[in-house]
C-alpha positions as CSV (number, residue, x, y, z in Angstrom):
1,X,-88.7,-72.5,-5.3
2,X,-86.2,-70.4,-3.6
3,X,-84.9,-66.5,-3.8
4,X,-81.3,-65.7,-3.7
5,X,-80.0,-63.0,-2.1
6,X,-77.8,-60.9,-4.1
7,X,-74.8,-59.1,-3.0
8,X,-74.1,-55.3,-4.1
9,X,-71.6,-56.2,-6.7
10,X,-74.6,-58.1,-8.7
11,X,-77.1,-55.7,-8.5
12,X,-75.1,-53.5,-10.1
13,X,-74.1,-55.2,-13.0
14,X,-77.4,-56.5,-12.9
15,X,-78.5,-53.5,-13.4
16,X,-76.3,-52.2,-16.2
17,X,-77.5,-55.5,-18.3
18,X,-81.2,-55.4,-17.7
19,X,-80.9,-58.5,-15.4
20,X,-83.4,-58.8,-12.9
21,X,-81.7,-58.4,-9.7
22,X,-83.8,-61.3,-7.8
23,X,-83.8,-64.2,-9.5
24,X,-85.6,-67.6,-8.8
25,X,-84.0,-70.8,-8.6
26,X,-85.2,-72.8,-12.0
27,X,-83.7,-76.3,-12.3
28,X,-84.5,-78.8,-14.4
29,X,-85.0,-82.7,-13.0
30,X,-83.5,-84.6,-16.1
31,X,-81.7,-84.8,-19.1
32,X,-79.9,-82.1,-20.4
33,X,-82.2,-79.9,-22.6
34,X,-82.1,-76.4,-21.8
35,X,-82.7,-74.8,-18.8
36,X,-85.1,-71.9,-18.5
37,X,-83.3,-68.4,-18.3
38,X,-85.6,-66.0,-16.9
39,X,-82.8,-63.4,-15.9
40,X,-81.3,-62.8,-19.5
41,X,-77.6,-63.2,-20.1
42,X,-74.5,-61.1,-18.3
43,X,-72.8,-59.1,-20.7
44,X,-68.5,-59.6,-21.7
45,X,-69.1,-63.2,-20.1
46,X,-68.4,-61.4,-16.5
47,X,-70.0,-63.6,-13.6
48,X,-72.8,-62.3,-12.1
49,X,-72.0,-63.0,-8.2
50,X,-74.7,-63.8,-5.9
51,X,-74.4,-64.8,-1.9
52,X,-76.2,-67.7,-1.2
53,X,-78.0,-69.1,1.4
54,X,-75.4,-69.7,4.3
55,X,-75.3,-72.0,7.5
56,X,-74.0,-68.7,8.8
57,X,-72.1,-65.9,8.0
58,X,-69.2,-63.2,9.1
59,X,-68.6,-59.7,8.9
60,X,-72.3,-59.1,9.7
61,X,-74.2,-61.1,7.0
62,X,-77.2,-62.6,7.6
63,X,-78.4,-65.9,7.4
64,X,-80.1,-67.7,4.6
65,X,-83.5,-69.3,4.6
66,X,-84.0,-73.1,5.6
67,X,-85.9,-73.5,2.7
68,X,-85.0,-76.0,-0.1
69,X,-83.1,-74.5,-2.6
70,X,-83.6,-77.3,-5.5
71,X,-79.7,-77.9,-4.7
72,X,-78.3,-81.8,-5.1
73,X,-77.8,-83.3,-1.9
74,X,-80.4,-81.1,0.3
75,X,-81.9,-84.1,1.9
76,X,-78.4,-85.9,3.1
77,X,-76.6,-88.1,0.7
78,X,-76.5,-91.6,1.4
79,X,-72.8,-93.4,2.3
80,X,-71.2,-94.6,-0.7
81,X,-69.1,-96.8,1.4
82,X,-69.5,-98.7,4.9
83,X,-65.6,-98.6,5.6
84,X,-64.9,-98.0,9.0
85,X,-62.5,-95.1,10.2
86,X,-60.5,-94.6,13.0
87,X,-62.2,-97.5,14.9
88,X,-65.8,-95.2,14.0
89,X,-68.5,-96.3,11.8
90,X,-67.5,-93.8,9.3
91,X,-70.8,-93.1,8.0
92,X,-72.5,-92.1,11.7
93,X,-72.2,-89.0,13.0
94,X,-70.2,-89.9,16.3
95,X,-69.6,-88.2,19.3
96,X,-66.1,-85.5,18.8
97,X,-65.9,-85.5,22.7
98,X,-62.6,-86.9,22.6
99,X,-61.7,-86.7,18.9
100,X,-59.9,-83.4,17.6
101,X,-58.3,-83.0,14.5
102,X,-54.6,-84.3,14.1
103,X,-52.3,-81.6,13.9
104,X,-48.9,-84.2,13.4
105,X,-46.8,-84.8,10.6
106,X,-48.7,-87.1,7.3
107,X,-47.0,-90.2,5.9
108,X,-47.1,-91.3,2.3
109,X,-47.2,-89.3,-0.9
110,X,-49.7,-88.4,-3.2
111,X,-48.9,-87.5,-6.9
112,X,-50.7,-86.3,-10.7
113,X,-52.7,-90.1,-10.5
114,X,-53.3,-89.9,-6.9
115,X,-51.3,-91.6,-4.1
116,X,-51.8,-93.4,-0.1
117,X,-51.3,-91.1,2.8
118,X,-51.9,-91.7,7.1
119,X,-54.3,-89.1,6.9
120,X,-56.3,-86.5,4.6
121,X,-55.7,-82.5,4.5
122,X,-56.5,-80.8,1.6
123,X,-56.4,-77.5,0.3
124,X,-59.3,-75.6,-1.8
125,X,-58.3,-72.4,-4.0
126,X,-61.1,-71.1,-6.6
127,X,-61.7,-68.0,-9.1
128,X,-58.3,-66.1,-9.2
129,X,-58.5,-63.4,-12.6
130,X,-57.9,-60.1,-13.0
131,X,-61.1,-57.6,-12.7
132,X,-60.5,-56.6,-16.7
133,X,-60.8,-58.4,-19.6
134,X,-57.1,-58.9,-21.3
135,X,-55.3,-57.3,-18.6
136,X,-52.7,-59.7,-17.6
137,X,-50.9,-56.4,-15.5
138,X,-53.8,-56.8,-13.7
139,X,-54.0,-60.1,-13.1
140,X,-53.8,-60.6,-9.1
141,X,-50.3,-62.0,-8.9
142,X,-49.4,-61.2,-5.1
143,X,-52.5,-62.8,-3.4
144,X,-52.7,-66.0,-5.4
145,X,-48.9,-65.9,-4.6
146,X,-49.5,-65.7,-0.7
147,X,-52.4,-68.0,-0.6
148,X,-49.8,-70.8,-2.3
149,X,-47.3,-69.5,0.3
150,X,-49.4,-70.0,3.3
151,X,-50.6,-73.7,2.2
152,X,-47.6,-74.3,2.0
153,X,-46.9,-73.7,5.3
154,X,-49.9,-75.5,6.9
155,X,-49.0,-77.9,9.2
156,X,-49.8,-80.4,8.2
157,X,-48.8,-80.3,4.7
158,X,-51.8,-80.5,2.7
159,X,-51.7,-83.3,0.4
160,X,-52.9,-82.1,-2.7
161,X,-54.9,-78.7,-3.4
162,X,-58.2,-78.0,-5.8
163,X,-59.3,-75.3,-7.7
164,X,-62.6,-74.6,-8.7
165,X,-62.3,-72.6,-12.0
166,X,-61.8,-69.2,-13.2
167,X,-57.7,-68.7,-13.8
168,X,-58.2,-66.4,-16.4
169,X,-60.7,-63.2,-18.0
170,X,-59.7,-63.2,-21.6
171,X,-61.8,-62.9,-24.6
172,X,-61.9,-65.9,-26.5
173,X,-59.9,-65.0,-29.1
174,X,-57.1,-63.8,-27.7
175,X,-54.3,-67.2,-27.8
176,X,-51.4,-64.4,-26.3
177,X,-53.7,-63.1,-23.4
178,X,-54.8,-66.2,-22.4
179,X,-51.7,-67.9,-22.3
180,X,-50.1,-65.4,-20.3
181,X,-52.8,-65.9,-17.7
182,X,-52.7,-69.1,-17.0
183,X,-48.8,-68.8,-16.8
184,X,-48.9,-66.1,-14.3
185,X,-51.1,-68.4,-12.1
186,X,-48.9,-72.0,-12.6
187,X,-45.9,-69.3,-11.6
188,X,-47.8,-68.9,-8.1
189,X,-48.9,-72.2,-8.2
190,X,-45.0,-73.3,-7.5
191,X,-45.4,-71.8,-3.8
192,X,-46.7,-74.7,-3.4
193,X,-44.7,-78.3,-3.8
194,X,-47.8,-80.7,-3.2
195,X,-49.9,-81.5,-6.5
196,X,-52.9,-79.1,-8.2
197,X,-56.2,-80.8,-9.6
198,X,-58.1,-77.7,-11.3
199,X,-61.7,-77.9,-12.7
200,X,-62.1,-75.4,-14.9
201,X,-64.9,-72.5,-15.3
202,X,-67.1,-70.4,-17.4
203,X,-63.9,-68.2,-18.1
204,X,-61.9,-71.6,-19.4
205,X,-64.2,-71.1,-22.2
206,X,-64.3,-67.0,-23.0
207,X,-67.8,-66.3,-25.1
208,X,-67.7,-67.6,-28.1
209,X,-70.0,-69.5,-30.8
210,X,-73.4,-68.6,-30.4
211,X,-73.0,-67.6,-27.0
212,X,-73.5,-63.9,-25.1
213,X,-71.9,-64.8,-22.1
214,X,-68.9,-67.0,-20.9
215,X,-71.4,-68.3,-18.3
216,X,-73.3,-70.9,-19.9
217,X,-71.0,-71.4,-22.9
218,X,-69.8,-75.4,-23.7
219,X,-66.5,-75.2,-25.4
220,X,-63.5,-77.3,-26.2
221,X,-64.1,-79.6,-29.6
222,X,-66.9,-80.7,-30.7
223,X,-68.9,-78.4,-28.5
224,X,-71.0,-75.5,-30.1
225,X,-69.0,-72.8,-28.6
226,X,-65.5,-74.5,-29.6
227,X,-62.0,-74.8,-29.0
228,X,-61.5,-71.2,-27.6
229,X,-58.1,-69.4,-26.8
230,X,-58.9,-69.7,-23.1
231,X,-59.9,-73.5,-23.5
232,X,-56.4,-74.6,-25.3
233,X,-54.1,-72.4,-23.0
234,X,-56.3,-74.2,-19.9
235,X,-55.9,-77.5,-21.5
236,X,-52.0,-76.6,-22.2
237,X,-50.8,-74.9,-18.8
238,X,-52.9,-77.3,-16.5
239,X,-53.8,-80.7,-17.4
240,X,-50.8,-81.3,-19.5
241,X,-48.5,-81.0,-16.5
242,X,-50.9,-83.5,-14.8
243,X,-50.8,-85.9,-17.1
244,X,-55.1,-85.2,-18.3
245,X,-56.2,-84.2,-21.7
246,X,-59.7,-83.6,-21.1
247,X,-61.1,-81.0,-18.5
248,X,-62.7,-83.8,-16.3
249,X,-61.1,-86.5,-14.3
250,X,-60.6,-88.2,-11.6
251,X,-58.2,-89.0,-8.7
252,X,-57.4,-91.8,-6.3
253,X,-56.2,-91.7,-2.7
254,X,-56.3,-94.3,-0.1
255,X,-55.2,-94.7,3.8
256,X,-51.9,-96.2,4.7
257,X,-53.2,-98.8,6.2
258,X,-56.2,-99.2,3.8
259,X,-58.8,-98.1,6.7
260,X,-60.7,-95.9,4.0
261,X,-60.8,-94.5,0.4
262,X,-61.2,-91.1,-1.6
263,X,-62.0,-90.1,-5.0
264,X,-61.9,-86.4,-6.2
265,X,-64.2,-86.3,-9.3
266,X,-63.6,-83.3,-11.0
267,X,-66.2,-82.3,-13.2
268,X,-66.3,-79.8,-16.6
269,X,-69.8,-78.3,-16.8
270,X,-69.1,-75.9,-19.3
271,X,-67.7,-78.3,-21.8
272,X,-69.9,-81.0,-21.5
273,X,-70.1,-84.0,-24.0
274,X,-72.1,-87.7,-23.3
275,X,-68.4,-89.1,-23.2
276,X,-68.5,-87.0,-19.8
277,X,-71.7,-88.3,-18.4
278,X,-70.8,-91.9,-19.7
279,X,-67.9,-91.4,-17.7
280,X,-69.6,-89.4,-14.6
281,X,-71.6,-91.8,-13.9
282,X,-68.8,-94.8,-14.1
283,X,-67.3,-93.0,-11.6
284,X,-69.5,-92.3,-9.0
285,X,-70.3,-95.9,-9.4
286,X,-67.1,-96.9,-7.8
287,X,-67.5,-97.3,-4.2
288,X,-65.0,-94.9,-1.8
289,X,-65.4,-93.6,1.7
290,X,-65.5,-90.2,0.8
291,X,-66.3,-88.8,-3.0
292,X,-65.5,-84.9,-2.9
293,X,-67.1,-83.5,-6.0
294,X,-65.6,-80.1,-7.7
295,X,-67.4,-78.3,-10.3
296,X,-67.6,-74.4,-11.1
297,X,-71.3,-73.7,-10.9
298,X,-73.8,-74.1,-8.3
299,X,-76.7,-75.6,-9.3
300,X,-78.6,-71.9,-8.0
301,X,-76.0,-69.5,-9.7
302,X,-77.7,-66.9,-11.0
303,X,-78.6,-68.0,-14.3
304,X,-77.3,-68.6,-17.1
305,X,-75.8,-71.9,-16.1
306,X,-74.2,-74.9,-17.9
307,X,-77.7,-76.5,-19.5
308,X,-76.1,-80.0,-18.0
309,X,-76.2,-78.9,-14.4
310,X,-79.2,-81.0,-13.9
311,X,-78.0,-83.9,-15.1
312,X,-74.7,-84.0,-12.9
313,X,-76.6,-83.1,-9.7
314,X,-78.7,-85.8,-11.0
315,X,-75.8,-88.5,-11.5
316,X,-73.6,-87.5,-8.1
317,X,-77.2,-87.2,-5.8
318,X,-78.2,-91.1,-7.4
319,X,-74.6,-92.2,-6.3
320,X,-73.9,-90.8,-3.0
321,X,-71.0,-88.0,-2.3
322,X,-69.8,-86.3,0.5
323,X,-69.2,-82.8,-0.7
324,X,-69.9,-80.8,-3.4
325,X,-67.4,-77.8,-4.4
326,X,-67.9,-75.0,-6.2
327,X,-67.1,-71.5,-7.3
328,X,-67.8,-68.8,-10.1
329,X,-69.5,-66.5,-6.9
330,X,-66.7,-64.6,-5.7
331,X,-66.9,-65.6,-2.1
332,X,-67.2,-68.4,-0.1
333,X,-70.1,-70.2,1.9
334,X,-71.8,-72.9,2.8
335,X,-75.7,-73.8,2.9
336,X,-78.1,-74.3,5.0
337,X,-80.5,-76.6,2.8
338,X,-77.8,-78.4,1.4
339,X,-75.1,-79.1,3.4
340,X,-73.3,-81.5,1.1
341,X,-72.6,-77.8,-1.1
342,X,-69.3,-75.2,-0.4
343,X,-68.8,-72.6,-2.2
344,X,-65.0,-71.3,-2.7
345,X,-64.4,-68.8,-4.9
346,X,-62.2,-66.2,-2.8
347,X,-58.5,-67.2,-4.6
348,X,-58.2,-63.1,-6.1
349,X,-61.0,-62.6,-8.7
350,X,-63.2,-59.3,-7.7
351,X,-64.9,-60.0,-4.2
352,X,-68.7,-59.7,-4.6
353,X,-69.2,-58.5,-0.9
354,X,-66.6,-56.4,0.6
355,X,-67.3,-58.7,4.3
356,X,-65.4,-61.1,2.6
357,X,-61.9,-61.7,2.0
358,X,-59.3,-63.8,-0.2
359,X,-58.3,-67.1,1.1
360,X,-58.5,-70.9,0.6
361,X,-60.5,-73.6,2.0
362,X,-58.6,-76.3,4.4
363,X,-60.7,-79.9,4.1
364,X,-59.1,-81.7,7.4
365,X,-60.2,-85.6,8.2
366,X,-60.5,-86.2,11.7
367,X,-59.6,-89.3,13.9
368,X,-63.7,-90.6,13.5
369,X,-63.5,-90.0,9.8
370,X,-65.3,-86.8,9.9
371,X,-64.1,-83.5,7.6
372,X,-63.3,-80.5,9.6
373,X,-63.5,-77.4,7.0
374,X,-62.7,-74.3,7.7
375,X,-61.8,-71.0,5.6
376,X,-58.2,-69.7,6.1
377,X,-57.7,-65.8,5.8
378,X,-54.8,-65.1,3.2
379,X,-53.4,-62.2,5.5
380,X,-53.6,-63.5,8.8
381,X,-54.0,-67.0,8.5
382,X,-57.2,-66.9,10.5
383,X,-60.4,-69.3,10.4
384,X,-63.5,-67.9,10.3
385,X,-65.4,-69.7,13.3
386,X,-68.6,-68.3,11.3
387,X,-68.1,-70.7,8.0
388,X,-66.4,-73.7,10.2
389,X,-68.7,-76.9,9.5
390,X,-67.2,-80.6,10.0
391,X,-69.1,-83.3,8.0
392,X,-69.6,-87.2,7.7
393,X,-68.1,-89.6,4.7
394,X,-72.1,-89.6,3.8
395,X,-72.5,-86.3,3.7
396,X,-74.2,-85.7,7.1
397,X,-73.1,-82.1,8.9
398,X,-72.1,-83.6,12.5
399,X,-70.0,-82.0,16.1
C-alpha cells in the first residue's frame, strides 16, 4: 500500500466534506465488484485533486516515493509488437547518442478513423471546465483557446490531439448548461485543424441516480446513473463529429512506409458496460508497436473511482501498452513506480497546486522509435525539463 500526497486545494475540500485528507491506495485485483471507499464521497461531484507520486517535479515540489503504488504497468509492460523502427529494435532501449527528435515537416494525413503518417507527434489536452457549477460565463474560454492556438503552431504539426475528460461542470440535469459547455470548448477546439479523440470523465456524467458524487458515477443507458444532460450533450458535440456513438473507441495509425503501428484505445470508465470490456480486451489483443491508452482516472485517484478500474488496468497490463493517460487531478505528472502512467489534466479546470500551470502534453516519436514527452507551457511555450521523460514502444523509460 501506498500514501498520496495531497496538494492544498484537496485538503481543503477534503476538509469541508469530512474526507480524510490522506488516503490509502485500495485497488481491487479482479472483476468489477466494488471497490472499497474508505475516504467517503466528494460533495456537488467536484474532483477531489491529489499530486501524485512524480519522477520529478517543478516549481519546488518534491519527489514521490519509489514505492509501488498498486498502479497497472509498475513492473514494465511487455512489447506488444517486435516491429522494428528506424533501423532500432523498437522494443530496446537504445542508445539516443546520435538520435534526436525530428523537428521537419510530417507526410500523410490522419483523419476521425485514423490515417498513415512519416512520423508520430501528438498532442494531449485534459480537464478544461469552469470552477462553478452551471456557469458557462465562467467557463475558461481564453486558455483552452490559446492551448489550441499554440498546437497549432507546433512544428511539426501534431497529427491528432487527445483529451482526457472533463469539458464541462454541469449538474446533471441541466440539457441547456451542458450543451453550452461543450459548445464553448468544440469553438476552441477549431484553433486547431488536425483531428480531436476525447475520452470522457466523471463530469461527462454530472451525479445522478444513486450517486453523491460525479466521481464514481456510470452513466449513459443502461447504466444505473443514466443518460444524464452532461452524457447526451458529450455524446452530441464530440463523438458525433467523429463519426463514434459510444464514449469508447479506438483509432488506427500506421507509418508511411509501414515500419511500425499505433492504436489509441480510448477508454470510458465512468460508463462502463461488459460490451466495453468485451471490446477492451478485443482490442488490446491486436498487435501494434505502440498502444497509448487514455482514460480519466488513475487507478490511485483519491477515491471514489469508477468500480471498473481494476478490471481495465487488469485487461491493458495482460496485453501490453506503452502509455497510460490520464486526468481528473488538475495537474500534470508522471510516476515514479509506474512509468507507463501520465497524468494531464492542466487544459483550464481549477489548478490543484498553484506550481503548476495550464498547458498540454507533446508525445514526439523519435528516429529509434522512442517517445519524447514533454509538457508545453500555454503562455510561453516552454518545456518543463522537470516532467520531460522519453519512453520505449514497451513501455520502458529510456535516454
Amino acid at each position: 500500500m501506498s500514501w498520496l500526497r495531497v496538494s492544498t486545494f484537496a485538503v481543503s475540500a477534503a476538509l469541508s466534506t469530512g474526507v480524510v485528507a490522506l488516503l490509502p491506495v485500495w485497488l481491487s485485483s479482479s472483476g468489477c465488484s466494488s471497490t472499497s471507499n474508505p475516504g467517503g464521497a466528494s460533495s456537488s461531484g467536484l474532483d477531489v485533486a491529489y499530486i501524485p507520486p512524480f519522477v520529478s517535479a517543478d516549481g519546488g515540489k518534491t519527489t514521490g516515493s519509489s514505492g509501488s503504488t498498486g498502479l497497472p504497468g509498475s513492473g514494465g509492460g511487455t512489447s506488444s509488437s517486435t516491429t522494428t523502427v528506424g533501423g532500432t529494435s523498437s522494443g530496446a532501449g537504445s542508445s539516443s547518442a546520435a538520435c534526436t527528435t525530428n523537428t521537419g515537416p510530417i507526410t500523410g494525413t490522419v483523419g476521425n478513423t485514423g490515417g498513415s503518417v512519416s512520423r508520430l507527434v501528438f498532442a494531449v489536452v485534459g480537464d478544461t471546465r469552469p470552477a462553478n457549477e452551471d456557469d458557462p460565463s465562467g467557463y475558461p474560454t481564453a486558455i483552452i483557446t490559446k492551448i489550441f492556438q499554440d498546437i497549432e503552431a507546433q512544428s511539426p504539426h501534431p497529427v491528432l490531439t487527445l483529451g482526457t475528460g472533463d469539458y464541462q461542470f454541469t449538474e446533471a440535469s441541466n440539457n441547456a448548461d451542458a450543451q453550452a459547455q461543450i459548445s464553448i470548448f468544440m469553438q476552441a477546439r477549431q484553433s486547431y485543424s488536425g483531428p480531436w479523440f476525447p475520452a470522457m470523465g466523471n463530469h461527462e456524467c454530472g451525479v445522478s441516480g444513486s450517486y453523491t458524487t460525479s466521481d464514481n458515477n456510470d452513466c449513459g443507458p443502461g447504466n444505473p446513473g443514466g443518460a444524464t444532460a452532461n452524457y447526451n450533450a458529450f455524446i452530441a458535440g464530440m463523438m458525433t463529429p467523429i463519426n463514434q456513438t459510444l464514449p469508447y473507441y479506438s483509432i488506427n495509425v500506421s507509418a508511411s512506409d509501414n515500419s511500425w503501428t499505433a492504436k489509441f484505445v480510448v477508454t470510458a470508465a465512468n460508463a462502463w458496460s461488459t460490451a466495453q470490456q468485451t471490446w477492451l480486451t478485443t482490442t488490446m489483443a491486436q498487435k501494434t508497436t505502440y498502444t497509448f491508452v487514455v482514460r480519466h482516472e488513475a487507478s490511485d485517484a483519491t477515491p471514489p473511482i469508477p468500480d471498473c478500474i481494476p478490471t481495465i488496468d487488469s485487461i491493458i497490463s495482460a496485453a501490453g501498452y506503452t502509455l497510460l493517460i490520464v486526468g481528473h487531478t488538475h495537474d500534470y505528472g508522471h510516476y515514479s513506480s509506474a512509468p507507463q502512467v501520465v497524468v494531464l489534466g492542466n487544459g483550464g479546470a481549477p489548478l490543484s497546486n498553484t506550481n503548476y500551470d495550464y498547458g498540454y502534453g507533446l508525445f514526439s516519436q523519435r528516429c529509434d522509435g522512442a517517445i519524447v514527452v514533454d509538457e508545453i507551457d500555454y503562455m510561453s511555450g516552454a518545456t518543463d525539463g522537470h516532467f520531460h521523460f522519453v519512453i520505449t514502444p514497451a513501455g520502458t523509460i529510456t535516454q
